[in-house]
N, CA, C and O atoms as a Maestro MAE file, in Angstrom:
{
 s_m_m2io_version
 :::
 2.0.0
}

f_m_ct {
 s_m_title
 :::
 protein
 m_atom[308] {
  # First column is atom index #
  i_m_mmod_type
  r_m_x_coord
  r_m_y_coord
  r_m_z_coord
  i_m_residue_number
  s_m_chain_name
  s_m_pdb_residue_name
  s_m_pdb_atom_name
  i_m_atomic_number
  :::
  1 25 -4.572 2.926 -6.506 1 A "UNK " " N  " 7
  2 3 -5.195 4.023 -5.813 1 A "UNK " " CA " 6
  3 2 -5.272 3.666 -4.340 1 A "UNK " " C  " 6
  4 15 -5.418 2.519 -3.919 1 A "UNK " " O  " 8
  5 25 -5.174 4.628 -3.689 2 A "UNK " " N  " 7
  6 3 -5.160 4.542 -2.073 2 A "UNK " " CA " 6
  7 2 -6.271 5.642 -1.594 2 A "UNK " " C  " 6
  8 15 -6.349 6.836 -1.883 2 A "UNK " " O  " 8
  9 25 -7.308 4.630 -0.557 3 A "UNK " " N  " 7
  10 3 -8.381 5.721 -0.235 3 A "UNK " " CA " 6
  11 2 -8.134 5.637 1.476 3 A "UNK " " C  " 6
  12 15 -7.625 4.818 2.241 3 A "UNK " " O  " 8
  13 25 -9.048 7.471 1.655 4 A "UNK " " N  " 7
  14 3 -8.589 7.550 2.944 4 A "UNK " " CA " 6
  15 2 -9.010 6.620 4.060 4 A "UNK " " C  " 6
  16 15 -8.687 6.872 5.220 4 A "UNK " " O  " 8
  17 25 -9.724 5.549 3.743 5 A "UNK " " N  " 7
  18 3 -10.228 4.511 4.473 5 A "UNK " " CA " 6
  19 2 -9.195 3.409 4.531 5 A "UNK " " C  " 6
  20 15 -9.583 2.342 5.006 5 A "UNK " " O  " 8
  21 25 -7.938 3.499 4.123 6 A "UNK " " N  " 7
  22 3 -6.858 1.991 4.046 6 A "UNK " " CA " 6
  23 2 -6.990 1.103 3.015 6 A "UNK " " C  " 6
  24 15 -6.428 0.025 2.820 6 A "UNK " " O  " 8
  25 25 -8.027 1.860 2.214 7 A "UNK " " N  " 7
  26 3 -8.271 0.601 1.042 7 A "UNK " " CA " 6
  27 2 -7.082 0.649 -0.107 7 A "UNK " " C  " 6
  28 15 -6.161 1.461 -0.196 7 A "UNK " " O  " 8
  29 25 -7.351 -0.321 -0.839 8 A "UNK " " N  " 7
  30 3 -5.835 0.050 -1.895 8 A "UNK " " CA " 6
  31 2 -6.709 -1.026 -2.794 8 A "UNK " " C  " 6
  32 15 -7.247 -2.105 -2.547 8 A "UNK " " O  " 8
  33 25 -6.562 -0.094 -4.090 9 A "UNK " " N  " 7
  34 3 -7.322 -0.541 -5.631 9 A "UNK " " CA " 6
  35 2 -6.122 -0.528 -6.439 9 A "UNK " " C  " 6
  36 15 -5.579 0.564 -6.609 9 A "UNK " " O  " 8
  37 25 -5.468 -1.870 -7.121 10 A "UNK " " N  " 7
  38 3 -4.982 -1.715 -8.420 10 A "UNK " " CA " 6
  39 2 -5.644 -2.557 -9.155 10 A "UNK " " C  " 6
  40 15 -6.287 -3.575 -8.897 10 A "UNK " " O  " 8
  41 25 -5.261 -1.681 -10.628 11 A "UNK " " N  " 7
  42 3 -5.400 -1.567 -11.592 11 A "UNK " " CA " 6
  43 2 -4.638 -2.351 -12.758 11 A "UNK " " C  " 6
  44 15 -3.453 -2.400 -12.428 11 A "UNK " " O  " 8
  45 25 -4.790 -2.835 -13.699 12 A "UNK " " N  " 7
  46 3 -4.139 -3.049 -14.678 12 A "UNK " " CA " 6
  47 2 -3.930 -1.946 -16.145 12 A "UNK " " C  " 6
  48 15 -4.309 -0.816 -15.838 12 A "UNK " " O  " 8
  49 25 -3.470 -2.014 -17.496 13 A "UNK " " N  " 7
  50 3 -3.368 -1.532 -18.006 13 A "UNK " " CA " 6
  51 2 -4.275 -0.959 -18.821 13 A "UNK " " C  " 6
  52 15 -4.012 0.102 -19.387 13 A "UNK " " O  " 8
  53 25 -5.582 -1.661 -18.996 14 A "UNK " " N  " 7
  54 3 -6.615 -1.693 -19.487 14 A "UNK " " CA " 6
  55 2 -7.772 -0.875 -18.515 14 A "UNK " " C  " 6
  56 15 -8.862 -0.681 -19.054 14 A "UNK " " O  " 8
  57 25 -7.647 -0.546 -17.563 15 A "UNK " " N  " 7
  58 3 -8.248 -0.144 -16.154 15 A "UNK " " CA " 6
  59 2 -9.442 -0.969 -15.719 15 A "UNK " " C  " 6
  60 15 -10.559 -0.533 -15.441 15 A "UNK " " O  " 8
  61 25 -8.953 -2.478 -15.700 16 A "UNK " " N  " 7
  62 3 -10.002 -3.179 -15.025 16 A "UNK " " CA " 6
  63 2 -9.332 -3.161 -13.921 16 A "UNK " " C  " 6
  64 15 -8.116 -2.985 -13.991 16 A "UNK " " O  " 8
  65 25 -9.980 -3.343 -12.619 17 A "UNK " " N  " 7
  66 3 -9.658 -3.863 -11.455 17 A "UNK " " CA " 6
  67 2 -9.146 -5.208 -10.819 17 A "UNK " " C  " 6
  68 15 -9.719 -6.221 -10.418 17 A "UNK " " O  " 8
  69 25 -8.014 -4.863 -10.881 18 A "UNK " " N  " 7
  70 3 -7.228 -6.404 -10.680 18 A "UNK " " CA " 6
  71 2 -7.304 -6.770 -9.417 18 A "UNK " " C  " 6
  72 15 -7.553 -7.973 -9.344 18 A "UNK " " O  " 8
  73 25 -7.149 -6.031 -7.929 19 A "UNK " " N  " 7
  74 3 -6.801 -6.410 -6.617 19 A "UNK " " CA " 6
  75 2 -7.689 -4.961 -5.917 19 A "UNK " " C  " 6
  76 15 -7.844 -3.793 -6.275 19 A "UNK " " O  " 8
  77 25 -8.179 -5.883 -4.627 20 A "UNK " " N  " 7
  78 3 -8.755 -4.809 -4.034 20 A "UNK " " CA " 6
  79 2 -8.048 -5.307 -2.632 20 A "UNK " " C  " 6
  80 15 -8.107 -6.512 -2.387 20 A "UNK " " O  " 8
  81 25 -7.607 -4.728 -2.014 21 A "UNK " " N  " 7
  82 3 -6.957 -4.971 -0.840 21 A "UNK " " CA " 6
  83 2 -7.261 -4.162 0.176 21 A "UNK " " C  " 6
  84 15 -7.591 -3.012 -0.114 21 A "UNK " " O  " 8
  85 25 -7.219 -4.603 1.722 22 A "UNK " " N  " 7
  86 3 -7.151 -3.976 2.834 22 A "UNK " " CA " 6
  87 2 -5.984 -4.180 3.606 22 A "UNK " " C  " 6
  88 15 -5.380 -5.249 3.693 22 A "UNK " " O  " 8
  89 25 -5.665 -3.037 4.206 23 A "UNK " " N  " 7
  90 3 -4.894 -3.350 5.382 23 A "UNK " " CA " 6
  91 2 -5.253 -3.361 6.793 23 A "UNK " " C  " 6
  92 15 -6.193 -2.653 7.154 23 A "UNK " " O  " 8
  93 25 -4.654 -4.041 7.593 24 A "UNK " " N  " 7
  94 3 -5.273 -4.186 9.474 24 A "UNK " " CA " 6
  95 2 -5.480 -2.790 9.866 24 A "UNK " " C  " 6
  96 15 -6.019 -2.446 10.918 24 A "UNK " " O  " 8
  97 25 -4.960 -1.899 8.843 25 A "UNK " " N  " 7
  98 3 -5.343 -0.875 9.516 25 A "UNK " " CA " 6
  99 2 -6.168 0.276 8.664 25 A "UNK " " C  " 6
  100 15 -5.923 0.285 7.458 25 A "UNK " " O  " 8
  101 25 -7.045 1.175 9.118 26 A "UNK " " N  " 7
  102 3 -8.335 2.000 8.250 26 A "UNK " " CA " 6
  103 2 -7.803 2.722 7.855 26 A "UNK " " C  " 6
  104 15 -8.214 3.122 6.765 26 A "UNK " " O  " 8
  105 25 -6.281 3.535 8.551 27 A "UNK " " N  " 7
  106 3 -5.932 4.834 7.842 27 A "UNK " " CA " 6
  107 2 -5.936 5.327 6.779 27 A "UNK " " C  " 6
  108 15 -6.704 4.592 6.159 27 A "UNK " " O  " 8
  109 25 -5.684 5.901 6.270 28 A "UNK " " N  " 7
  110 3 -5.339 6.709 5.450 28 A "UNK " " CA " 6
  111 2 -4.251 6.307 4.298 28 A "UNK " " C  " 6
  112 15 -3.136 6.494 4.785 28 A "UNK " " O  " 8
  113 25 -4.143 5.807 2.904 29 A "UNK " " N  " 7
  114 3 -3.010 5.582 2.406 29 A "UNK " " CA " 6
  115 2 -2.394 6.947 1.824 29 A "UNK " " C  " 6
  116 15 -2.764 7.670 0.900 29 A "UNK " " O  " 8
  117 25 -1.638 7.001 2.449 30 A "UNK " " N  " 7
  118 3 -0.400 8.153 1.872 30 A "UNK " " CA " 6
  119 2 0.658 8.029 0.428 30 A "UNK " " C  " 6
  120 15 1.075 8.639 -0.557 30 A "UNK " " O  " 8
  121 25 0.690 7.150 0.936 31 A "UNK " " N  " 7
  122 3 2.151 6.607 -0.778 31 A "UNK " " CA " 6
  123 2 2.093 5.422 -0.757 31 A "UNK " " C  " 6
  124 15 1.822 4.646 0.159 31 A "UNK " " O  " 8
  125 25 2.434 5.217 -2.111 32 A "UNK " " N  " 7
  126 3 1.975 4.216 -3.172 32 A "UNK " " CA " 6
  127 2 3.139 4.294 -3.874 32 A "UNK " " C  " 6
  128 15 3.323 5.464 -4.208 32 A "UNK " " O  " 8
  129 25 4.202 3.405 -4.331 33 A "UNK " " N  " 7
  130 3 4.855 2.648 -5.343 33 A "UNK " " CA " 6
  131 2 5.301 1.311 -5.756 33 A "UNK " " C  " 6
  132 15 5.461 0.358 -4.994 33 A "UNK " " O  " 8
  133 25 5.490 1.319 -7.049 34 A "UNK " " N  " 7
  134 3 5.421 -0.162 -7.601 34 A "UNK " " CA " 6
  135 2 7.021 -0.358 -7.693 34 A "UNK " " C  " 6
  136 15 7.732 0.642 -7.595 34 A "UNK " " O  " 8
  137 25 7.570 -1.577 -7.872 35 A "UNK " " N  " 7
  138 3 8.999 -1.976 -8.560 35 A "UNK " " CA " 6
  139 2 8.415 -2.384 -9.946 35 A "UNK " " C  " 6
  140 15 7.289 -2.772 -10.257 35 A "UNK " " O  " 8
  141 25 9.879 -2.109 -10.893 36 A "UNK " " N  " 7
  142 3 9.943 -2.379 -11.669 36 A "UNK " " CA " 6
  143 2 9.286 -3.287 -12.691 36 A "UNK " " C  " 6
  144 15 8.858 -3.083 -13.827 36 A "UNK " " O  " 8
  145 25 9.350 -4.397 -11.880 37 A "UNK " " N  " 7
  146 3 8.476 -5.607 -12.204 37 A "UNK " " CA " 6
  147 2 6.849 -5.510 -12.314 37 A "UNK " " C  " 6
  148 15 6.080 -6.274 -12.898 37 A "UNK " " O  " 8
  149 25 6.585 -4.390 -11.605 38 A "UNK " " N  " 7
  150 3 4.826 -4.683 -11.227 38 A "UNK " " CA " 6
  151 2 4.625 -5.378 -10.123 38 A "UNK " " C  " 6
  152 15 3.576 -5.010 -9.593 38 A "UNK " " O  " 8
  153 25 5.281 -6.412 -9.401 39 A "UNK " " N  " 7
  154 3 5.312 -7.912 -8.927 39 A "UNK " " CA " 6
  155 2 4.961 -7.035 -7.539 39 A "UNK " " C  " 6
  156 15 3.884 -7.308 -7.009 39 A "UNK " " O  " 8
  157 25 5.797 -5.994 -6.908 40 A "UNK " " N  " 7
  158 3 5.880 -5.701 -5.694 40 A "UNK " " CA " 6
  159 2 5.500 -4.634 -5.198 40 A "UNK " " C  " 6
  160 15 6.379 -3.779 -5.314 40 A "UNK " " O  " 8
  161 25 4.523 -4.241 -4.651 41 A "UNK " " N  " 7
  162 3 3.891 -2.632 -4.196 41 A "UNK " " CA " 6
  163 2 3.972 -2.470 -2.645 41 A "UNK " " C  " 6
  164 15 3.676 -3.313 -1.798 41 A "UNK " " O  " 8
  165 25 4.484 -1.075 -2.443 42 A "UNK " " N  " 7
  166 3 4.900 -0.607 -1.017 42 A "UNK " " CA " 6
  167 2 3.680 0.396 -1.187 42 A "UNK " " C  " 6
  168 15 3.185 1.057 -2.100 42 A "UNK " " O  " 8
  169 25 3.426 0.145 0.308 43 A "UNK " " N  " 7
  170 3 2.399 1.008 0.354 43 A "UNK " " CA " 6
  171 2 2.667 2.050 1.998 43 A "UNK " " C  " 6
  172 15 3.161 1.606 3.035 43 A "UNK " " O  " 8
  173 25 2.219 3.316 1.791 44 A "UNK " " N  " 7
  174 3 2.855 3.641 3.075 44 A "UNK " " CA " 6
  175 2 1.171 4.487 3.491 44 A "UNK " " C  " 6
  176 15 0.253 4.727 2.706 44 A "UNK " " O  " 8
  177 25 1.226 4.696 4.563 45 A "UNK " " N  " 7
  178 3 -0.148 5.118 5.300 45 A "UNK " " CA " 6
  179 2 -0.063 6.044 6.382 45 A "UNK " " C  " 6
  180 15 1.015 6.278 6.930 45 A "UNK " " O  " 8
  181 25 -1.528 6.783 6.846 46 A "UNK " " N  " 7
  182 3 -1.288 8.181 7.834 46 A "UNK " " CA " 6
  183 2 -0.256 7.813 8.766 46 A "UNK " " C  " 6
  184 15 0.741 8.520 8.913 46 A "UNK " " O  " 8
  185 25 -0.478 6.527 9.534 47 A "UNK " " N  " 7
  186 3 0.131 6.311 11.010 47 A "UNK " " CA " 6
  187 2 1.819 6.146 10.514 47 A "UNK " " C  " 6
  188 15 2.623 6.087 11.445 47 A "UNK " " O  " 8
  189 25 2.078 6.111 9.856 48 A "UNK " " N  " 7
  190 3 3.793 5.822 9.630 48 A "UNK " " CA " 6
  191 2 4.230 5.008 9.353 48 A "UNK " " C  " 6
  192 15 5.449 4.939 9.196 48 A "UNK " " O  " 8
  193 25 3.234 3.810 9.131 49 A "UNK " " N  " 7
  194 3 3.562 2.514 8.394 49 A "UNK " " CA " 6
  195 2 3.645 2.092 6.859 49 A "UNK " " C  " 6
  196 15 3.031 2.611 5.926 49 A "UNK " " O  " 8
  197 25 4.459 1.134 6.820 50 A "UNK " " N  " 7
  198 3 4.755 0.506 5.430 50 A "UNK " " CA " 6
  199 2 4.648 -1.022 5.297 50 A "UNK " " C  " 6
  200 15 5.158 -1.905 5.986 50 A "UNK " " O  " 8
  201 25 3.659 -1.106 3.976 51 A "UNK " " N  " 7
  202 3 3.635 -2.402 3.936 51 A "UNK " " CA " 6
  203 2 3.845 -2.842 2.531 51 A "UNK " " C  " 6
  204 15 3.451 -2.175 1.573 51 A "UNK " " O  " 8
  205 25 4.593 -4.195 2.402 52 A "UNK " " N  " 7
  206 3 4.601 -4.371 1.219 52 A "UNK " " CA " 6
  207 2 3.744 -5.713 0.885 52 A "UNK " " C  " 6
  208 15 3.645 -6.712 1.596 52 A "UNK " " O  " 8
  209 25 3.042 -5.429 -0.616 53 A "UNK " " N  " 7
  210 3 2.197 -6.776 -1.373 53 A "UNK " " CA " 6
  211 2 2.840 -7.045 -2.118 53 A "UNK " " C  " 6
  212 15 3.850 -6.421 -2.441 53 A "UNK " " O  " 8
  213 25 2.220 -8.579 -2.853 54 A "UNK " " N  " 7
  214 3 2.598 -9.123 -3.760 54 A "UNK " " CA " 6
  215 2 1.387 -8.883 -4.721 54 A "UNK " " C  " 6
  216 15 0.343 -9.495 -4.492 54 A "UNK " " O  " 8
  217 25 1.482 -7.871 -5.977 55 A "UNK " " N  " 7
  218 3 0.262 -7.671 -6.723 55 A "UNK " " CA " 6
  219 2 -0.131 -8.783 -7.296 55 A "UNK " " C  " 6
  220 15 -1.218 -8.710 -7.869 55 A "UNK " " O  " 8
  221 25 0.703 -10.318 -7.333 56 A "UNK " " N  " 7
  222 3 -0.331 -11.411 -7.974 56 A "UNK " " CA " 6
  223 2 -1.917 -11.886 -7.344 56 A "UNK " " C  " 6
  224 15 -3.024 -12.147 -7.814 56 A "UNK " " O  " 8
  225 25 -1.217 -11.812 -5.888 57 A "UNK " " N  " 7
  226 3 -2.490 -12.326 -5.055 57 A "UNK " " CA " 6
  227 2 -2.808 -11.520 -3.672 57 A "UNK " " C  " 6
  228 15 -3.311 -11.979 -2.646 57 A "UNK " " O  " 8
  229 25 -2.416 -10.324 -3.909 58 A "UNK " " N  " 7
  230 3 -2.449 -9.115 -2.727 58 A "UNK " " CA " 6
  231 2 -2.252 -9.941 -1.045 58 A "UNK " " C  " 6
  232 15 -3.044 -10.069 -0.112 58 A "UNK " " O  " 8
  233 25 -1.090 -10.297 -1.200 59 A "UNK " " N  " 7
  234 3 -0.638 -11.227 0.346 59 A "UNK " " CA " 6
  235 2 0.060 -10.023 0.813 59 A "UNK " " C  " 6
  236 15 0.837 -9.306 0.181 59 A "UNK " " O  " 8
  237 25 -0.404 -9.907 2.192 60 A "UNK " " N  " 7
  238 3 0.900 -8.832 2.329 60 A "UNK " " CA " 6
  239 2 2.208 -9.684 3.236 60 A "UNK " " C  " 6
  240 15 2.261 -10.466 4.185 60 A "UNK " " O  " 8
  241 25 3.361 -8.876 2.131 61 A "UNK " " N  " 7
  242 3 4.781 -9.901 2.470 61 A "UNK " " CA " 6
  243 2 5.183 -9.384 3.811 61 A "UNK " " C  " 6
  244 15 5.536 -10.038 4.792 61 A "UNK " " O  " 8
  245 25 5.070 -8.120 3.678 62 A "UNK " " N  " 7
  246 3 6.339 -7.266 5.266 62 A "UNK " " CA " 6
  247 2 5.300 -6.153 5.564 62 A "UNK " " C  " 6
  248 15 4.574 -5.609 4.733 62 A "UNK " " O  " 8
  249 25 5.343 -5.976 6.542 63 A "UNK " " N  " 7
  250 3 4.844 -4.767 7.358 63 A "UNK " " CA " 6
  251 2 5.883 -4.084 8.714 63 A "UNK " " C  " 6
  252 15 6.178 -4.500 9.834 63 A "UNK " " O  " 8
  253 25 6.220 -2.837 7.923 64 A "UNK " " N  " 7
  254 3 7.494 -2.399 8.662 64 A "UNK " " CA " 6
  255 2 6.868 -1.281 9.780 64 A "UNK " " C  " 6
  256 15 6.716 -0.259 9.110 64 A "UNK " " O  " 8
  257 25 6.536 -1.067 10.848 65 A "UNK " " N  " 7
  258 3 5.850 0.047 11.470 65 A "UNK " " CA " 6
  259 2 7.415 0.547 12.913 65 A "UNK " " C  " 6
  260 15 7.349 1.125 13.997 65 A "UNK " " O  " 8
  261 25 8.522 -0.016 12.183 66 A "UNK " " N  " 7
  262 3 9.465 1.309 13.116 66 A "UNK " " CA " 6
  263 2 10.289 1.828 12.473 66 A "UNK " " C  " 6
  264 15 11.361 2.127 13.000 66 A "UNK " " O  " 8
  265 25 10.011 2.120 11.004 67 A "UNK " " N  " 7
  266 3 10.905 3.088 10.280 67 A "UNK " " CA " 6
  267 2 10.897 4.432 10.304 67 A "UNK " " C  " 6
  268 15 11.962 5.046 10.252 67 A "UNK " " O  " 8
  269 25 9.969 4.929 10.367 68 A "UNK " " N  " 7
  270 3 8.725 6.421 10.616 68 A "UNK " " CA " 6
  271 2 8.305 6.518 11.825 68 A "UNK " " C  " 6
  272 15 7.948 5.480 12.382 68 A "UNK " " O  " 8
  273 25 8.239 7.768 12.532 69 A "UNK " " N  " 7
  274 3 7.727 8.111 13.626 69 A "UNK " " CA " 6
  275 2 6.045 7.524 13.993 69 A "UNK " " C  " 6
  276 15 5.171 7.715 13.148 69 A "UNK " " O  " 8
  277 25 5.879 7.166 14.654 70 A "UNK " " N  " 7
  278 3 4.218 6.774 14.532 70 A "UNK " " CA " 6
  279 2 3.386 7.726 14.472 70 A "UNK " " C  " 6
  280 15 3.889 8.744 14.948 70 A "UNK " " O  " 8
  281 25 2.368 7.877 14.118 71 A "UNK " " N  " 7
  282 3 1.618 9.194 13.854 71 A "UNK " " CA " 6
  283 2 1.733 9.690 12.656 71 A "UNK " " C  " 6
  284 15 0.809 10.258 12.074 71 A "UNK " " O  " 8
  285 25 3.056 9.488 12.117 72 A "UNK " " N  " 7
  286 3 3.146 10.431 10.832 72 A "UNK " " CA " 6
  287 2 3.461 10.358 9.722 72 A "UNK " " C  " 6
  288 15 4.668 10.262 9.497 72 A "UNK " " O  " 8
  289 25 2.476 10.375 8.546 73 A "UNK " " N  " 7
  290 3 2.557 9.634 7.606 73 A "UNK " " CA " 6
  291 2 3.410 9.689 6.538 73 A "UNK " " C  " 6
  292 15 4.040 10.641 6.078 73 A "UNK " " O  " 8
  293 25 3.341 8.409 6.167 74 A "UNK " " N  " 7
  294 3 4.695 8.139 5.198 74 A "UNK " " CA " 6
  295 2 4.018 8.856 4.090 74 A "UNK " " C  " 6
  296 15 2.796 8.919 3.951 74 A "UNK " " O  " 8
  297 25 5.240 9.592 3.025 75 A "UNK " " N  " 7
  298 3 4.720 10.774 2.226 75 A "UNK " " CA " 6
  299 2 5.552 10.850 0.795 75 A "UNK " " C  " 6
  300 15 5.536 11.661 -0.131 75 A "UNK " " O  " 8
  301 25 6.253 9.683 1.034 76 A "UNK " " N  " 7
  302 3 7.180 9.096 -0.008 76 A "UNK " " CA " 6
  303 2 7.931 8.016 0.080 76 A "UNK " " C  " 6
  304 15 8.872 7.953 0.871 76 A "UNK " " O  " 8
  305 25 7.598 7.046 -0.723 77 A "UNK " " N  " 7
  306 3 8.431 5.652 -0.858 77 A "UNK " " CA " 6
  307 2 9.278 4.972 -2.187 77 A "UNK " " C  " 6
  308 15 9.847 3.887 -2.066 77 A "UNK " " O  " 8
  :::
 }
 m_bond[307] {
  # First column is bond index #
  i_m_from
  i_m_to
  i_m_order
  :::
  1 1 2 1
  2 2 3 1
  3 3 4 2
  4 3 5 1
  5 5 6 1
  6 6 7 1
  7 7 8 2
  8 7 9 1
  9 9 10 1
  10 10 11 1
  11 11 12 2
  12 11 13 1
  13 13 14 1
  14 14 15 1
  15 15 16 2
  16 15 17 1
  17 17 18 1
  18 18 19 1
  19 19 20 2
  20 19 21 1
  21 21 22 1
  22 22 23 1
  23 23 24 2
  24 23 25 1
  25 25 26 1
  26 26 27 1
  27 27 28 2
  28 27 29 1
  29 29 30 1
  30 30 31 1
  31 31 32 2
  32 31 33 1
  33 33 34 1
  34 34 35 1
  35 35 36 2
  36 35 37 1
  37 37 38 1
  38 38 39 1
  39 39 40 2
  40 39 41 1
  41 41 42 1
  42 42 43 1
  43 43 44 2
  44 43 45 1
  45 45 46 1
  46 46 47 1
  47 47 48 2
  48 47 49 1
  49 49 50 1
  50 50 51 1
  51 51 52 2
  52 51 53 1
  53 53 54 1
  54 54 55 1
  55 55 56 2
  56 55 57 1
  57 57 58 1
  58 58 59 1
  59 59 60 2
  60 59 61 1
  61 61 62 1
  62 62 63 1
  63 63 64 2
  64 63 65 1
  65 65 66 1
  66 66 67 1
  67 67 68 2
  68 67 69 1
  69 69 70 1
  70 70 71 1
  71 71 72 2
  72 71 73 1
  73 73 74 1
  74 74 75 1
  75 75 76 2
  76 75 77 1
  77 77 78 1
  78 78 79 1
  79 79 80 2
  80 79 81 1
  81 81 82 1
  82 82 83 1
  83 83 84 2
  84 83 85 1
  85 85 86 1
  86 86 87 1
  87 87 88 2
  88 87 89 1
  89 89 90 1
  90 90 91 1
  91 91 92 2
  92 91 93 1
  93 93 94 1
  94 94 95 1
  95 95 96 2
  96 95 97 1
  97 97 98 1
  98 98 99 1
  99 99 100 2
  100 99 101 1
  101 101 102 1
  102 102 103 1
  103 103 104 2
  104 103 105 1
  105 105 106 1
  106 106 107 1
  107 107 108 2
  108 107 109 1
  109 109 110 1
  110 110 111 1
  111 111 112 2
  112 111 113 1
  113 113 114 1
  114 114 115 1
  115 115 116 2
  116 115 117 1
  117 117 118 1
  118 118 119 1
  119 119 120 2
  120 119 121 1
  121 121 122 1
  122 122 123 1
  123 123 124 2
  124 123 125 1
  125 125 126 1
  126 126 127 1
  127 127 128 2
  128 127 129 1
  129 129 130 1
  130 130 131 1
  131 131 132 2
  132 131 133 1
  133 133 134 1
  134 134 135 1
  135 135 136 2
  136 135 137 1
  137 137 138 1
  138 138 139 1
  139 139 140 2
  140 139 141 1
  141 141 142 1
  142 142 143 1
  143 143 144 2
  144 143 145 1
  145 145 146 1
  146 146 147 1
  147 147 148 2
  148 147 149 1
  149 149 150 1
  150 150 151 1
  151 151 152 2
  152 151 153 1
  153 153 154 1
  154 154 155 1
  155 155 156 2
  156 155 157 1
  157 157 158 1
  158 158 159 1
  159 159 160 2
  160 159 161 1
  161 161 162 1
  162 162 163 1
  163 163 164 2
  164 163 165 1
  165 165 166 1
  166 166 167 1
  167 167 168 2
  168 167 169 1
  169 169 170 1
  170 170 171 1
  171 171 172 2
  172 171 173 1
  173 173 174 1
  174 174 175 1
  175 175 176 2
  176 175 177 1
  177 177 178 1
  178 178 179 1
  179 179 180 2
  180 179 181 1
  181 181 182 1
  182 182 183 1
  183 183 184 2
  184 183 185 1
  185 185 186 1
  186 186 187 1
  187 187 188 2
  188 187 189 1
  189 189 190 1
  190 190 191 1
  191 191 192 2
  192 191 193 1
  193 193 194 1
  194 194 195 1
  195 195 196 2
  196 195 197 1
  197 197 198 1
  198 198 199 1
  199 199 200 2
  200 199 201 1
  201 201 202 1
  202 202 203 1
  203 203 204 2
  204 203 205 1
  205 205 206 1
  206 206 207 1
  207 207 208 2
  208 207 209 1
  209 209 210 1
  210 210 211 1
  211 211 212 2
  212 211 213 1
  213 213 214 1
  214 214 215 1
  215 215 216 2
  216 215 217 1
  217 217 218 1
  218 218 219 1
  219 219 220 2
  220 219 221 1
  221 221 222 1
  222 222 223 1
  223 223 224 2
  224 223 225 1
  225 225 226 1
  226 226 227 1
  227 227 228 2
  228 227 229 1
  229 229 230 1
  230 230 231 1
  231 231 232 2
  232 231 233 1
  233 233 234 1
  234 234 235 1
  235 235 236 2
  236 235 237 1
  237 237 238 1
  238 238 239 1
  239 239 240 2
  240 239 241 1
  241 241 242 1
  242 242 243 1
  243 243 244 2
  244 243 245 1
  245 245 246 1
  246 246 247 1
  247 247 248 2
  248 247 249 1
  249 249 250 1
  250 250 251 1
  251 251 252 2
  252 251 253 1
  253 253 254 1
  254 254 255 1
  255 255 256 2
  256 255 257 1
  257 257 258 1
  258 258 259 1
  259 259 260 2
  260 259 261 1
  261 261 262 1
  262 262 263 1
  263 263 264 2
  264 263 265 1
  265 265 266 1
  266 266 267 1
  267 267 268 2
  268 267 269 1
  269 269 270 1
  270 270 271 1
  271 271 272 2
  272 271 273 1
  273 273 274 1
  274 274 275 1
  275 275 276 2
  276 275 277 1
  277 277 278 1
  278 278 279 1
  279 279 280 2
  280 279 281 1
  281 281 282 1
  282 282 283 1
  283 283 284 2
  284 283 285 1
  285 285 286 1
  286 286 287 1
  287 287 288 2
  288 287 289 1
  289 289 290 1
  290 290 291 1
  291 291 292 2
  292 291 293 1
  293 293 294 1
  294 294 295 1
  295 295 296 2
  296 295 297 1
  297 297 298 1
  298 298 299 1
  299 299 300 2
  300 299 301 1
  301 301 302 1
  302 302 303 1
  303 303 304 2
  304 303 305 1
  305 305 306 1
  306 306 307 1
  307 307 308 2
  :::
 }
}
C-alpha cells in the first residue's frame, strides 16, 4: 500500500505487516509493482520519481528521478 504521505506498507500473504518504509520524499505514492519474485518493488510517486526496494530489508537499491517529467506523477510501472 502507498499513502499520500510517501509511506509504503507491505504486506505478506497472511496480512501481517512485513516492511514499513519511507522515502526522502513525503509525496504522494502513485504506483506500486512487484517482480515476479516478490524480491523487488518499484515504487513510483506524485513528483515523477521511481524508486526501487529490496522487500527483504526495505533498502532502497535505485532511485531514478529523470525518467518522468518532474512534477508529474508516475501512474504506471
Amino acid at each position: 500500500i502507498g499513502t499520500s504521505r510517501g509511506l509504503i506498507l507491505l504486506f505478506d500473504s497472511s496480512q501481517a505487516l512485513k516492511l514499513y518504509i519511507t522515502t526522502e520524499y513525503k509525496d504522494a505514492i502513485s504506483a506500486i509493482s512487484l517482480n515476479n519474485k516478490s524480491d523487488r518493488l518499484l515504487v513510483g510517486n506524485a513528483l515523477g520519481y521511481i524508486f526501487m526496494f529490496d522487500t527483504v530489508n526495505g533498502k532502497c537499491l535505485r532511485k531514478i528521478t529523470e525518467a518522468h517529467p518532474t512534477g508529474s506523477p508516475i501512474l504506471n510501472l
